[in-house]
mmJSON file of the N, C-alpha and C atoms, coordinates in Angstrom:
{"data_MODEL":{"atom_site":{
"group_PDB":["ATOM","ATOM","ATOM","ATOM","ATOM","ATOM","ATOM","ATOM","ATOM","ATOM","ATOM","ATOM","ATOM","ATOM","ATOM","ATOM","ATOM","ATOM","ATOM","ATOM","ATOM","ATOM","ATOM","ATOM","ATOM","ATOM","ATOM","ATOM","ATOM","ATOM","ATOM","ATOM","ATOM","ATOM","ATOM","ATOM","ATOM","ATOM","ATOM","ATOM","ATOM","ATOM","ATOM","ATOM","ATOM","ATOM","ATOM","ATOM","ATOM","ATOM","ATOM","ATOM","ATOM","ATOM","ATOM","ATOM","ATOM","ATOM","ATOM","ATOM","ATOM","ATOM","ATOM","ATOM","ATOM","ATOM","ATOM","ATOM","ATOM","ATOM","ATOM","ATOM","ATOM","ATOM","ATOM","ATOM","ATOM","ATOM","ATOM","ATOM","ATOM","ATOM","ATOM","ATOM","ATOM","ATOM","ATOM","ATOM","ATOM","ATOM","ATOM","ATOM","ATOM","ATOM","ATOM","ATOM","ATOM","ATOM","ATOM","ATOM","ATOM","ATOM","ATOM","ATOM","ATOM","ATOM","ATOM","ATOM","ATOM","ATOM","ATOM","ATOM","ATOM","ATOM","ATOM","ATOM","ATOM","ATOM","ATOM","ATOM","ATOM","ATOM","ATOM","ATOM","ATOM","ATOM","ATOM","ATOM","ATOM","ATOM","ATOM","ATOM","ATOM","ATOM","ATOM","ATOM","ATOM","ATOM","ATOM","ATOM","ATOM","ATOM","ATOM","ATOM"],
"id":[1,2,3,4,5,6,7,8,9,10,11,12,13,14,15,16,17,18,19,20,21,22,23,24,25,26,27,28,29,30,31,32,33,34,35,36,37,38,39,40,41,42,43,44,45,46,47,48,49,50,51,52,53,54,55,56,57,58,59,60,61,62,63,64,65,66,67,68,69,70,71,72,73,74,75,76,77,78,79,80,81,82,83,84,85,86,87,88,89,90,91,92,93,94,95,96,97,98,99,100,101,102,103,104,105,106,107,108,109,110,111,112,113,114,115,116,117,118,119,120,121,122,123,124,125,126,127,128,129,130,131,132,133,134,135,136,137,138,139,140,141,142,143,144],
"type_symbol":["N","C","C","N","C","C","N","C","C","N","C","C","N","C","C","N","C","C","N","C","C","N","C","C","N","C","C","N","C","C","N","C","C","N","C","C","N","C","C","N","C","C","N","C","C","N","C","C","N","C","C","N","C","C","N","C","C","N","C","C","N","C","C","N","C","C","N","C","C","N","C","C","N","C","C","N","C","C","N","C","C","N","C","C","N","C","C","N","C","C","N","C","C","N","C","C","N","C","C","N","C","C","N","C","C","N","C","C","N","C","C","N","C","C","N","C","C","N","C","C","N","C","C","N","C","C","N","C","C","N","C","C","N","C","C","N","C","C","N","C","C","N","C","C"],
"label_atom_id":["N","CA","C","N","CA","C","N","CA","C","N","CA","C","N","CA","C","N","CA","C","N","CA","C","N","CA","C","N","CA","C","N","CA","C","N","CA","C","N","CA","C","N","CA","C","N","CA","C","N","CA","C","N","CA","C","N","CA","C","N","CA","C","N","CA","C","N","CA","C","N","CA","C","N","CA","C","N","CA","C","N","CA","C","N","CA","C","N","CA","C","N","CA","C","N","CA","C","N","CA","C","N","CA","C","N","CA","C","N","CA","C","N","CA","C","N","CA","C","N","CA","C","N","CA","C","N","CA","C","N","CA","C","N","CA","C","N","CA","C","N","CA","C","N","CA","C","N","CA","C","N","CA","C","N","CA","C","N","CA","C","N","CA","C","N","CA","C"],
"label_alt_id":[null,null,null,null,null,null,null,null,null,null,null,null,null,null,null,null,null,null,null,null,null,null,null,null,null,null,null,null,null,null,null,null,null,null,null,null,null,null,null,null,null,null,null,null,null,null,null,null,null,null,null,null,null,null,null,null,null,null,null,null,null,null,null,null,null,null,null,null,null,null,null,null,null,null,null,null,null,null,null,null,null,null,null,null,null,null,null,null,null,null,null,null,null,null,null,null,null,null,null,null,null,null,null,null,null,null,null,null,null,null,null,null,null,null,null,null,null,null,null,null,null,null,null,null,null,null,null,null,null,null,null,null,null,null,null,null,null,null,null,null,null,null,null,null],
"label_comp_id":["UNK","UNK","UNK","UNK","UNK","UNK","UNK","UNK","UNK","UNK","UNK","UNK","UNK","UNK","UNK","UNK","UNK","UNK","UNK","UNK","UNK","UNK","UNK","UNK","UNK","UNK","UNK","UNK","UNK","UNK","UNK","UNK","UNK","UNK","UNK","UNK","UNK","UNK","UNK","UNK","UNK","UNK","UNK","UNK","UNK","UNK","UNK","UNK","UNK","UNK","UNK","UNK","UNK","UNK","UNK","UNK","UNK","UNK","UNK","UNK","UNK","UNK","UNK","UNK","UNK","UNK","UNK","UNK","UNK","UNK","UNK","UNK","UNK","UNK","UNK","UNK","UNK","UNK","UNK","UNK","UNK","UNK","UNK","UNK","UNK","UNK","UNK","UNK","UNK","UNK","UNK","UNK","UNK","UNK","UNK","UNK","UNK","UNK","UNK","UNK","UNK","UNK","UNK","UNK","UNK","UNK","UNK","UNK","UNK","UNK","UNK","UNK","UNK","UNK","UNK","UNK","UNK","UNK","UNK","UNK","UNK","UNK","UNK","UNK","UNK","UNK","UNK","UNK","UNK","UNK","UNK","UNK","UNK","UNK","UNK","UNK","UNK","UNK","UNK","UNK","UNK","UNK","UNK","UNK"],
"label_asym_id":["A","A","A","A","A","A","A","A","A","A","A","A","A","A","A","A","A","A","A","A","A","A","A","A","A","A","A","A","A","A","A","A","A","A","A","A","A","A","A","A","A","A","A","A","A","A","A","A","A","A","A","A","A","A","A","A","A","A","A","A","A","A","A","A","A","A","A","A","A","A","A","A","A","A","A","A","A","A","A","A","A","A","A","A","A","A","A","A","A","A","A","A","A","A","A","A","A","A","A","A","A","A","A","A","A","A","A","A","A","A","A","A","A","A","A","A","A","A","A","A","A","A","A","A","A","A","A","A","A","A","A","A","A","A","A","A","A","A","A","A","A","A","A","A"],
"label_entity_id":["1","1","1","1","1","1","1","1","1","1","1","1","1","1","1","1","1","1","1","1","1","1","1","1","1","1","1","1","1","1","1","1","1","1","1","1","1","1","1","1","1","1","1","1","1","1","1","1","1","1","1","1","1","1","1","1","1","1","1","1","1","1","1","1","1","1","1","1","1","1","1","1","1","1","1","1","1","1","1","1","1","1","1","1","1","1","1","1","1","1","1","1","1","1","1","1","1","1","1","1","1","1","1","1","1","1","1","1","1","1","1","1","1","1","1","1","1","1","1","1","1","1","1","1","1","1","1","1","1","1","1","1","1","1","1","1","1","1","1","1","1","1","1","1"],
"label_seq_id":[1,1,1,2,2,2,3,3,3,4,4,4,5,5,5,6,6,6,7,7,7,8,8,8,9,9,9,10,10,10,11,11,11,12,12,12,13,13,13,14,14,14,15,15,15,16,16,16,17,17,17,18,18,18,19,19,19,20,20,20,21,21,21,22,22,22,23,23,23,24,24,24,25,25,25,26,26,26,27,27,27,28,28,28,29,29,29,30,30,30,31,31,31,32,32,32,33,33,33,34,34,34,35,35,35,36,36,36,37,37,37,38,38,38,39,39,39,40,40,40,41,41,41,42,42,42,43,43,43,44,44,44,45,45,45,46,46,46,47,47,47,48,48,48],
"pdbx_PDB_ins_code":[null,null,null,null,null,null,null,null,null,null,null,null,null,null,null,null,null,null,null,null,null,null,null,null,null,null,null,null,null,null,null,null,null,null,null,null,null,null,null,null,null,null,null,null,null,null,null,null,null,null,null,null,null,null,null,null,null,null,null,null,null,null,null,null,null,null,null,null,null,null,null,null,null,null,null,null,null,null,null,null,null,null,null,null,null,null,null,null,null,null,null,null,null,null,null,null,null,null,null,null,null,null,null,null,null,null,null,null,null,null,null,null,null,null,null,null,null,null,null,null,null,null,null,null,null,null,null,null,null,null,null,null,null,null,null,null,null,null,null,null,null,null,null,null],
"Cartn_x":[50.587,49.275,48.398,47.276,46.694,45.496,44.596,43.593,42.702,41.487,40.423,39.303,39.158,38.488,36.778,36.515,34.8,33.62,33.729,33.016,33.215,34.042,34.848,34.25,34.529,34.033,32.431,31.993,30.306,29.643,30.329,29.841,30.048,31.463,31.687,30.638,30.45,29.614,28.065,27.958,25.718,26.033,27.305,27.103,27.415,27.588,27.745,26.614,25.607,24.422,23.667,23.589,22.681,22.523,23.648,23.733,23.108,23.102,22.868,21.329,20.398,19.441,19.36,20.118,19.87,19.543,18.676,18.315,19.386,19.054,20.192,20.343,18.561,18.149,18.902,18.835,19.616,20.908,21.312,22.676,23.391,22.794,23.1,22.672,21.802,21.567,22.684,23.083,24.357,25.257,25.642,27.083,26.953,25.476,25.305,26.081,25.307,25.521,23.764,23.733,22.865,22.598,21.581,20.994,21.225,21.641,22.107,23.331,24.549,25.842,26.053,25.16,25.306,24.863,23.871,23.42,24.791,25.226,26.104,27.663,27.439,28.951,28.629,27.457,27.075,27.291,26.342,26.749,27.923,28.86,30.619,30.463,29.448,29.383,30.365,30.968,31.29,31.642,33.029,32.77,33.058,32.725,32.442,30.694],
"Cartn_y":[1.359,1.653,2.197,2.907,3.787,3.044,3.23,2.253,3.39,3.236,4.254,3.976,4.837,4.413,4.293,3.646,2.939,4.065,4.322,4.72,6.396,6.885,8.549,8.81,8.324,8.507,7.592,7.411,7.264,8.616,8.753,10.058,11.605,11.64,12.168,12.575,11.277,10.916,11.486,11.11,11.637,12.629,13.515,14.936,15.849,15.53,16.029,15.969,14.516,14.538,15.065,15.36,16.338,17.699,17.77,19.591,19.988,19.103,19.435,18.891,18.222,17.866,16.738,15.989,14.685,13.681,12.794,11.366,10.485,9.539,8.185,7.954,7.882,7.545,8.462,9.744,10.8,11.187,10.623,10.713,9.749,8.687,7.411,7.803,7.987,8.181,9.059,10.1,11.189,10.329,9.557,8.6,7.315,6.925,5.832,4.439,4.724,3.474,3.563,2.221,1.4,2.771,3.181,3.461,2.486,1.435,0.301,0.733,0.839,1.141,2.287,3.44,4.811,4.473,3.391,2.868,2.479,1.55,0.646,1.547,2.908,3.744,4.722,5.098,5.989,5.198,3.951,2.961,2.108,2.43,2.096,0.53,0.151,-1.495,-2.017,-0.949,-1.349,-0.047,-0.1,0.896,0.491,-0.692,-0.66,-0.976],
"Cartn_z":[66.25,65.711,66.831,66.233,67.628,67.699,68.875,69.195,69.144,68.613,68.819,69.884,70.881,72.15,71.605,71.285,70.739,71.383,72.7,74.197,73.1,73.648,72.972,71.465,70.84,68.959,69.144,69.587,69.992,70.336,71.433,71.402,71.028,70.363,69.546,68.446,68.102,66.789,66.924,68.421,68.812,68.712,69.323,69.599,68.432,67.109,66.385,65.24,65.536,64.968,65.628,66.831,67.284,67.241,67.158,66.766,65.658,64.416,62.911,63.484,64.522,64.638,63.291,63.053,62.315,63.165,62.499,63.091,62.393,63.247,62.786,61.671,60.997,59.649,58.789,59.429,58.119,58.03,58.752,59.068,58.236,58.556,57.582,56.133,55.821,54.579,53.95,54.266,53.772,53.979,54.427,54.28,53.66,53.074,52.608,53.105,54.398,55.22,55.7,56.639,57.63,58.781,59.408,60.362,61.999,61.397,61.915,62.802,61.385,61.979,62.703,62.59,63.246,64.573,64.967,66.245,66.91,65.854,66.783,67.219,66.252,66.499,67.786,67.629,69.297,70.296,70.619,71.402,71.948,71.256,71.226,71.124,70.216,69.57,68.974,67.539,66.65,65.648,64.842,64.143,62.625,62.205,61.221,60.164],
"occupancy":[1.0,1.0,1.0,1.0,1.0,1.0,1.0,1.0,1.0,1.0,1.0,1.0,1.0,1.0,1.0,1.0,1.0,1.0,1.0,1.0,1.0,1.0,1.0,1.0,1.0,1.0,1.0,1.0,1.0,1.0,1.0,1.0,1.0,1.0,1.0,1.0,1.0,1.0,1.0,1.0,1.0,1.0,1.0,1.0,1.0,1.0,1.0,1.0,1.0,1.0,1.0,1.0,1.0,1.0,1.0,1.0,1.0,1.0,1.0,1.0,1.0,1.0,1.0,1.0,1.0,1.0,1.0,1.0,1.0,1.0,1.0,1.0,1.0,1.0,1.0,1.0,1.0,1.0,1.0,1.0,1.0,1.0,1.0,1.0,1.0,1.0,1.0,1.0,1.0,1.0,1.0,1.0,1.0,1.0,1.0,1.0,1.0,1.0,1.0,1.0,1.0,1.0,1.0,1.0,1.0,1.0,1.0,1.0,1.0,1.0,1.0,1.0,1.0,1.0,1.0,1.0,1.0,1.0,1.0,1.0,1.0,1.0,1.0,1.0,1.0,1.0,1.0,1.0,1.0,1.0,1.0,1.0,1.0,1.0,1.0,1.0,1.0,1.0,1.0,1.0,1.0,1.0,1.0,1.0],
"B_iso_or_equiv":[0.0,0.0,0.0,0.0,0.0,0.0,0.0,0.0,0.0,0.0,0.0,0.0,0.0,0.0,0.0,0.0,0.0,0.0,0.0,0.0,0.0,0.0,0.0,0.0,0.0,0.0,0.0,0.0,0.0,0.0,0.0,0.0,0.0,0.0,0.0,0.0,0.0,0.0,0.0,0.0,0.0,0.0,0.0,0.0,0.0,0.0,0.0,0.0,0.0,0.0,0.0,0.0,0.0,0.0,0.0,0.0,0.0,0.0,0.0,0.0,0.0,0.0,0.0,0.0,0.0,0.0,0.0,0.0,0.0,0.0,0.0,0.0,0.0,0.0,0.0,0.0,0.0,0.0,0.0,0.0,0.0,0.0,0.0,0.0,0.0,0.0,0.0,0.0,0.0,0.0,0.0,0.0,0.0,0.0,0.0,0.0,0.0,0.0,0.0,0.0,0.0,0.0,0.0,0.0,0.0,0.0,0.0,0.0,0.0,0.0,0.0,0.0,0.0,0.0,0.0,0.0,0.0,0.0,0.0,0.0,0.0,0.0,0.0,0.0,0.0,0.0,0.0,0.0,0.0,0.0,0.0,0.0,0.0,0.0,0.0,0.0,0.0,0.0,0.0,0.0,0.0,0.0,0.0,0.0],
"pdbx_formal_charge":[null,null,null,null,null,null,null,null,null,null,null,null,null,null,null,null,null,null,null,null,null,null,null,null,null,null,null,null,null,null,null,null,null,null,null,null,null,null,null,null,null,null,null,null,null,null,null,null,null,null,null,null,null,null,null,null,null,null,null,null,null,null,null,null,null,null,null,null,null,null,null,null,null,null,null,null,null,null,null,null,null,null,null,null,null,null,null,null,null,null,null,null,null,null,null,null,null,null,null,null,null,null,null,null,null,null,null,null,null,null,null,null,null,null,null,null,null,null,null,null,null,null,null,null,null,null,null,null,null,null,null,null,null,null,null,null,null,null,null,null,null,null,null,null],
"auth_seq_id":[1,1,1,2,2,2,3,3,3,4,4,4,5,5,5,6,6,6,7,7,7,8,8,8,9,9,9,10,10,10,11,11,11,12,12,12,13,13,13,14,14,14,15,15,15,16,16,16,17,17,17,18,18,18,19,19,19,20,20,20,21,21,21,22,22,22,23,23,23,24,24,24,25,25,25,26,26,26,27,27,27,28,28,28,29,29,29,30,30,30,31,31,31,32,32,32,33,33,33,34,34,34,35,35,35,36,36,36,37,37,37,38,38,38,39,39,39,40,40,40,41,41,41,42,42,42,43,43,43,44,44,44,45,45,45,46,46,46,47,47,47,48,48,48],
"auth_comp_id":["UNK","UNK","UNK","UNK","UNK","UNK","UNK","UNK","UNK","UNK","UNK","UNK","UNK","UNK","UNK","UNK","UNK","UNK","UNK","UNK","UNK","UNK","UNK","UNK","UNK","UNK","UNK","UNK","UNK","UNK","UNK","UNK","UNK","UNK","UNK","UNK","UNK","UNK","UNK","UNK","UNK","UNK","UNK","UNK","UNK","UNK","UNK","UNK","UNK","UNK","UNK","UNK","UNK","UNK","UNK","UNK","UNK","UNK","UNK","UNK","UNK","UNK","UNK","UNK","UNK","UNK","UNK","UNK","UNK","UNK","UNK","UNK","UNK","UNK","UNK","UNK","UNK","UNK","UNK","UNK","UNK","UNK","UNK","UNK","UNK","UNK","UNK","UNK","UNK","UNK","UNK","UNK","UNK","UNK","UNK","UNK","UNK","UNK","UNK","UNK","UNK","UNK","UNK","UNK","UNK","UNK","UNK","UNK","UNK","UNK","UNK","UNK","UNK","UNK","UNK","UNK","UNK","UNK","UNK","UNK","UNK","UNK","UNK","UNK","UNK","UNK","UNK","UNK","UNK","UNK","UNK","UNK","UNK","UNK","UNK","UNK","UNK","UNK","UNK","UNK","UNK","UNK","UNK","UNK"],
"auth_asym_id":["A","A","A","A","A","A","A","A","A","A","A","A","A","A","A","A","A","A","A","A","A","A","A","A","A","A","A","A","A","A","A","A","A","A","A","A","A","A","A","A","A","A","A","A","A","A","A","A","A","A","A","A","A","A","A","A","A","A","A","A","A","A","A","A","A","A","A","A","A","A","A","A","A","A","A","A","A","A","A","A","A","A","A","A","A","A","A","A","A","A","A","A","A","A","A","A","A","A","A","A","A","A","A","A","A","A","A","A","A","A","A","A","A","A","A","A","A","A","A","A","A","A","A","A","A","A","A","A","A","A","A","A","A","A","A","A","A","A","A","A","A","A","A","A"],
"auth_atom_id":["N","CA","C","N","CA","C","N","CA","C","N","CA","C","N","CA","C","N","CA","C","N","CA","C","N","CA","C","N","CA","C","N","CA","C","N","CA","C","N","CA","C","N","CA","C","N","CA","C","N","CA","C","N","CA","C","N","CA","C","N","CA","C","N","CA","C","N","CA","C","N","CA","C","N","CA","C","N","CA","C","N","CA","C","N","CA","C","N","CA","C","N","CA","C","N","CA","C","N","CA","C","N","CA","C","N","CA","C","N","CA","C","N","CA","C","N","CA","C","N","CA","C","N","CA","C","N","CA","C","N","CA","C","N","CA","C","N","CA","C","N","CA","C","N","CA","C","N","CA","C","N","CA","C","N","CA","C","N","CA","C","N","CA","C","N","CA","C"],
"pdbx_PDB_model_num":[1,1,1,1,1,1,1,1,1,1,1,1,1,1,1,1,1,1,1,1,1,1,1,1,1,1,1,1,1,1,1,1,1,1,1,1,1,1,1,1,1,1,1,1,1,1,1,1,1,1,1,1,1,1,1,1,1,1,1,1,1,1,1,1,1,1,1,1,1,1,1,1,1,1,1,1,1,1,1,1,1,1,1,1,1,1,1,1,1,1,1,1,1,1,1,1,1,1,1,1,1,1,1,1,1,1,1,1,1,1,1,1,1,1,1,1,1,1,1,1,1,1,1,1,1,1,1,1,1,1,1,1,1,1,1,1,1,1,1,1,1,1,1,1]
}}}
């Protein structure tokens, strides 16, 4: 099974909301999740 590096898909993740110039808030909202969890996936917290 493959391990997904938390740190790597964080920022993966900012740098692809930044380009579209989305905030956390709207980002989340189009995936109908928490503003919360998009924090905690840039930050390499947590990815669920």
């Amino acid at each position: 099974m493959y391990e997904i590096d938390k740190q790597k898909f964080g920022a993966f993740v900012a740098q692809l909301r930044k380009e579209k110039n989305y905030t956390q808030k709207q980002l989340a909202e189009q995936l109908y999740i928490s503003d919360k969890a998009i924090s905690k996936w840039e930050t390499g917290g947590s990815l669920r």
